[in-house]
N, C-alpha and C positions, 0 to 999 in steps of 0.2 A: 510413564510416557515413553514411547517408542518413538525412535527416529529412524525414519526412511530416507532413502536418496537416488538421484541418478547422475552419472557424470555423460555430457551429450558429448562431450571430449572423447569418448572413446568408441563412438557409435561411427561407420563409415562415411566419412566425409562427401558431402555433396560435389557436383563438378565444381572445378573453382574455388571452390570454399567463398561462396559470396554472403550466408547467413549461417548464424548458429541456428540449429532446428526450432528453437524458443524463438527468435526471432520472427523463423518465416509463420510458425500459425500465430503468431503476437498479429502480425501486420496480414495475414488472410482472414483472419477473425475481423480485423477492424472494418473489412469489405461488409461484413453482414450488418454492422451496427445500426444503419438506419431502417433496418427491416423490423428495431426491436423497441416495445413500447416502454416505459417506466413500470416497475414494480412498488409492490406497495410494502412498506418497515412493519414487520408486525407488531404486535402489539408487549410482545415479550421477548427478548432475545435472549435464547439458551446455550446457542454455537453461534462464535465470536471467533474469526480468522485474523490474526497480525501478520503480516508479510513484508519481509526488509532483506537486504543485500549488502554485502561486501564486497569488495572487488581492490584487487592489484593491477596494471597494468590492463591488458584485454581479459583478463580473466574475473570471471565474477561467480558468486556464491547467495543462490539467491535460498531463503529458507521460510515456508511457512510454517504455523504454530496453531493449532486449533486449540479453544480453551469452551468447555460445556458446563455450564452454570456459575461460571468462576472460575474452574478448576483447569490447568494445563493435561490435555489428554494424549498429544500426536503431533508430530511434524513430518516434514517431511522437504528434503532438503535438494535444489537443482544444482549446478555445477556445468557453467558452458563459458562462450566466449564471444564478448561484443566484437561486433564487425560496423557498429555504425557510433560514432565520438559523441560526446557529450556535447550539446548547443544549448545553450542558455533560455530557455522558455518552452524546451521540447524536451525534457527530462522524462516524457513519457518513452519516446522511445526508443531512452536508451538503456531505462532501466526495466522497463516493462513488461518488457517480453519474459525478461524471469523470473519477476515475482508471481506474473500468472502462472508459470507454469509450473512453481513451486505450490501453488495454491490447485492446479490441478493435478499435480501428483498424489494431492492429501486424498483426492477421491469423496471428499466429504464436503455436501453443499450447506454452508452458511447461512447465516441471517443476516451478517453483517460483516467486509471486510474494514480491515483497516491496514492505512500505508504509512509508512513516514514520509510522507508525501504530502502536497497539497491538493484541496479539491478547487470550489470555488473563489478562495485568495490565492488568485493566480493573476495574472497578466492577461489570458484570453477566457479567465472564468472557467477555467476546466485543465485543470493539471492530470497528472497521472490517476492518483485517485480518482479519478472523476472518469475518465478513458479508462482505465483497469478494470473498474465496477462494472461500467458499462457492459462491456467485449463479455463479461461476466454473465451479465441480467444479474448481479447480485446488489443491495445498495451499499454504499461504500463512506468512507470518511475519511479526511486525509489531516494525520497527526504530525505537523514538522515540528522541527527543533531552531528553525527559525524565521523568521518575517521575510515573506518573499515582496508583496505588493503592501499599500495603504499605510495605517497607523494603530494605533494601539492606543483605547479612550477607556478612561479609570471606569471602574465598576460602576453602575447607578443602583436601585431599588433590587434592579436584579440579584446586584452582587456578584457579574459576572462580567470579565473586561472587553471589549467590544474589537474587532477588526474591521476598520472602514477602509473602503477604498473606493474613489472619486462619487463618494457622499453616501453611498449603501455596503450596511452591515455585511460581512463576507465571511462572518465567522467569529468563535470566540478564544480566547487566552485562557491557561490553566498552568498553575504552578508559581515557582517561583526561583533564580536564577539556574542551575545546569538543568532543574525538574521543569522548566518553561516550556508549556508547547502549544503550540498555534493549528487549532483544528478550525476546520471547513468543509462545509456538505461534500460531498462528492455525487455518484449517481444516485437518483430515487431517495433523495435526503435533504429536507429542505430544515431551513434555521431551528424551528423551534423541535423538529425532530432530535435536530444534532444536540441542542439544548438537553434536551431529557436523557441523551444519550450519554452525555458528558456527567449527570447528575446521578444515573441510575447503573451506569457498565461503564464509567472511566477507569475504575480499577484494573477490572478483565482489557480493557483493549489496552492499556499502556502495558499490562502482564507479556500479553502475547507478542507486541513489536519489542518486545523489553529482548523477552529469549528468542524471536524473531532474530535478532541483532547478533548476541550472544552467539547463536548456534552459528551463524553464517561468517561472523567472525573468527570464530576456533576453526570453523571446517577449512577458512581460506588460511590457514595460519599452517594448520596440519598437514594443510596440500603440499604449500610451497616448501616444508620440511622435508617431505618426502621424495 
């Protein structure tokens, strides 16, 4: 696996320094969204993008991970600096801006990203995941590490534990305590998709956010060494 990188820290600062470059096409991308229809999950997914960040301070390390039939093949890894704070239900964007741009430095179009992020158990139905995918046209899923909205109801027939929030399914549960993670549609991904997806590529998508993580963590750890 090759790892690629760019640090936007060292590219000529805009007047002001009012956005990190990831930033500003994060949020001129979002201008085009409603010009854009749903896309259709294929029927087999063979390239699987996980995309996660790290960050200290204003500095953040955002890293994607391509993975092709299972296998971890490429990343490719951003390095810039937030200008807009974290708000509690807008976690799009403030992480946003560079995980895409981590996922567009790969240069390689997916079939399916995935964040550690939420998609539809969100508060306004549409977390990052869901807005990332989007800005994308790619469909998306969004893997957290914890319960943002609703409740959590034991398996039934299914076998699969259910995320409700104010009376509709929003997603499902997988694992069991630090392996726990709460996945929900994002764009172009509706339940029973997510379902087969969770059944048939759960491995590969937890692989990819796994060294997703991994990589974005050492690379901010190595920065602030240096």
């Amino acid at each position: 696996m090759s790892l690629r990188w760019r640090d936007s820290r060292r590219d000529s600062a805009r007047p002001g320094e009012l956005l990190d470059e990831a930033e500003l096409r994060f949020f001129e991308g979002l201008q085009n969204l409603f010009a854009l229809g749903s896309v259709q999950l294929p029927k087999k997914l063979r390239r699987i993008i996980g995309a996660d960040a790290a960050y200290r301070g204003r500095v953040v390390v955002s890293t994607a991970v391509l993975s092709v039939n299972g296998a971890i093949t490429d990343s490719y890894l951003y390095r810039g600096r937030f200008t807009i704070p974290y708000v509690s239900g807008l976690f799009y964007m403030h992480e946003g801006p560079f995980v895409v741009a981590a996922i567009e430095g790969l240069g390689s179009r997916p079939q399916l990203l995935c964040f550690d992020a939420h998609g539809a158990a969100h508060p306004r139905s549409a977390g990052l995941a869901t807005v990332a995918g989007m800005l994308l046209g790619i469909p998306s899923v969004g893997i957290a590490k914890s319960l943002l909205v609703g409740r959590v109801e034991k398996a039934g027939s299914s076998g699969i534990e259910k995320i409700v929030y104010e009376g509709d399914v929003v997603g499902f549960v997988t694992g069991r305590g630090k392996e726990r993670r709460y996945w929900s549609p994002g764009y172009s991904v509706t339940l029973v998709e997510l379902k087969w997806i969770i059944s048939s590529y759960r491995e590969a998508c937890l692989q990819c956010l796994t060294e997703a993580h991994r990589l974005s963590a050492r690379s901010l750890e190595l920065g602030n060494q240096s």
